[in-house]
C-alpha positions as CSV (number, residue, x, y, z in Angstrom):
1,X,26.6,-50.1,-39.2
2,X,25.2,-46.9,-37.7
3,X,22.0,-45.8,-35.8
4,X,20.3,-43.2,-37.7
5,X,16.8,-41.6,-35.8
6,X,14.2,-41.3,-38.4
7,X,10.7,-43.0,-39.4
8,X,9.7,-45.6,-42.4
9,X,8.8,-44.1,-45.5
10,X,5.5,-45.0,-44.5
11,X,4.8,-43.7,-41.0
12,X,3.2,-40.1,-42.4
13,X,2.3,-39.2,-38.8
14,X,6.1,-39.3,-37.5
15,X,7.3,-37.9,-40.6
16,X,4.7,-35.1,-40.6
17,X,6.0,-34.1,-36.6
18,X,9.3,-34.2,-38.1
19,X,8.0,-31.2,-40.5
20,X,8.6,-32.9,-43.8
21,X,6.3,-32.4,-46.2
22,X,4.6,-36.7,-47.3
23,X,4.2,-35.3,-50.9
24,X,7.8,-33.9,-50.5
25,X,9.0,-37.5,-49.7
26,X,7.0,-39.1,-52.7
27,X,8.2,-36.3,-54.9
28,X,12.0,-37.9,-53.9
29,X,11.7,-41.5,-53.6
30,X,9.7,-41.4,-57.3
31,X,12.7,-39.4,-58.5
32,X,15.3,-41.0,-56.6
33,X,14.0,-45.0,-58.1
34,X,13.4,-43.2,-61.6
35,X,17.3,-41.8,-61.8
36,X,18.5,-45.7,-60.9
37,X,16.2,-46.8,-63.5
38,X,16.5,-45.0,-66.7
39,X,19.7,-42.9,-65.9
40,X,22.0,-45.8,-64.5
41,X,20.1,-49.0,-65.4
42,X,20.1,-50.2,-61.3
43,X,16.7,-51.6,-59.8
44,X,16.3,-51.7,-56.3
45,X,14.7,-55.4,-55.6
46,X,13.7,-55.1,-52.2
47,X,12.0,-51.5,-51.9
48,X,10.0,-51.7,-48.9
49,X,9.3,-49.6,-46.0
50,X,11.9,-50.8,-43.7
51,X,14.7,-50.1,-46.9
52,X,13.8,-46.5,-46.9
53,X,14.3,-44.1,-43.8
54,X,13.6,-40.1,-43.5
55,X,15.0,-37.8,-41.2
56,X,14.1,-34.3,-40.4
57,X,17.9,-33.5,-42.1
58,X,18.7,-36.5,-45.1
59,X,16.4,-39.2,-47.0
60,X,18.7,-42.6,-46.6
């Protein structure tokens, strides 16, 4: 396990001083759980804020 710095998908005030766009991130994470959905039949059971993380340089 590894420390990553970033905020909860949530936290629009971190992310926003991080310069990411919130839309941006909304744009991904819709596109990211549609691709597990309907391209490789995978649901994510647990997707809360805490099991989603944004940084200025990746989306985990």
């Amino acid at each position: 396990m590894e420390f990553i710095d970033g905020a909860q998908v949530n936290d629009v005030k971190t992310i926003q001083r991080l310069g990411i766009r919130p839309n941006e991130v909304a744009r991904l994470v819709s596109e990211a759980f549609a691709d597990m959905m309907f391209k490789h039949g995978f649901v994510h059971c647990d997707p809360h804020a805490a099991n989603l993380l944004v940084s200025s340089n990746a989306v985990w």
